[in-house]
N, C-alpha and C positions, 0 to 999 in steps of 0.2 A: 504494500500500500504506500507507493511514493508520494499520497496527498499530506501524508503528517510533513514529508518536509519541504513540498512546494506552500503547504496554508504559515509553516512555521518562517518560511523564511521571507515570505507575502508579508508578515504582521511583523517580521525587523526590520524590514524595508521600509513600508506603511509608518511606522514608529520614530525610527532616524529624522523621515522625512518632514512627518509634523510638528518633532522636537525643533528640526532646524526652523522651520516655519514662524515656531512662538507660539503654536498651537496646545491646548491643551486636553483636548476631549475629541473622541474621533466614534461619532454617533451611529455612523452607520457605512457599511465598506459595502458597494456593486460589484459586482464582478461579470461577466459576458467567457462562458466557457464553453468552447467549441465542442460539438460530439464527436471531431475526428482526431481530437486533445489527447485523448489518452487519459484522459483525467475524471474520475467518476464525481459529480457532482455532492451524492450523498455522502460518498467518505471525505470530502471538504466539509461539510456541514457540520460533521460528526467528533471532527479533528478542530471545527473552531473555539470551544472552549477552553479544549487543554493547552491550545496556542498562544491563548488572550490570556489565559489565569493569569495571577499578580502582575498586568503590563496594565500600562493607562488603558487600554484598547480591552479591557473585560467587561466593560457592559455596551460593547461595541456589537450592533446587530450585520449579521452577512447576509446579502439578499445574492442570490445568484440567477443568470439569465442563460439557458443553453441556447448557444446558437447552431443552427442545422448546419449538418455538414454537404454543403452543395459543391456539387462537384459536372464536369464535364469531360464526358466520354472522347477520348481519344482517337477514338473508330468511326462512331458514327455523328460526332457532335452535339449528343443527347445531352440536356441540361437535368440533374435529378439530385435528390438525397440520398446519399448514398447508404445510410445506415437503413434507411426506409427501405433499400434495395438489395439487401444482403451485399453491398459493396461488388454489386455489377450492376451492369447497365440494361436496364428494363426493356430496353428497344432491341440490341443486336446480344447482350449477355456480355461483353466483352468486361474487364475486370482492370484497363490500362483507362486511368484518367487522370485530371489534373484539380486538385482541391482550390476551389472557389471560396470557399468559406467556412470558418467555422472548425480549424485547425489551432486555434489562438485559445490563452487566457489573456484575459484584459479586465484591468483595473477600468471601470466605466466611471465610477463617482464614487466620492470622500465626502462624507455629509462631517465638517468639524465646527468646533469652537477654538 
């Protein structure tokens, strides 16, 4: 489960950055995670308390957004989601394509004081 140390080192980073700021409370963290991530959303969710304990950022809420993983087929120029598709292409089956979206995490919004 490599989300205990992508959420732990998300919330050092996060931390550093609002120290440097002058910030003092960090109310709520967004995040936008790709379904072709690698990264399973609920073990983030699950791994945020034990990341946040004793840090400013413990009564910090994580809202997460998955973003589809769109992708376009190589073969036939099929535009589709790929996870929706067993990661071939619904038109010709072909399994060579090029990810559009939804490969990323991404910090979306810092709700602080």
């Amino acid at each position: 489960m490599h989300e205990v140390g992508i959420i732990s080192s998300l919330v050092k980073t996060i931390e550093k950055m609002i120290q440097e700021e002058g910030m003092t409370e960090v109310q709520r963290v967004v995040l936008e995670v790709g379904e072709l991530s690698g990264i399973v959303p609920e073990y983030m969710e699950k791994c945020w308390p034990a990341a946040t304990y004793h840090t400013f950022m413990e009564k910090t809420t994580l809202e997460m957004h998955v973003v589809p993983g769109i992708v376009k087929c190589r073969d036939c120029g099929e535009l589709f989601n790929a996870v929706g598709c067993d990661m071939k292409c619904p038109i010709c089956q072909s399994v060579d394509m090029e990810i559009l979206s939804g490969n990323d995490l991404i910090v979306q919004e810092l709700m602080c004081r």
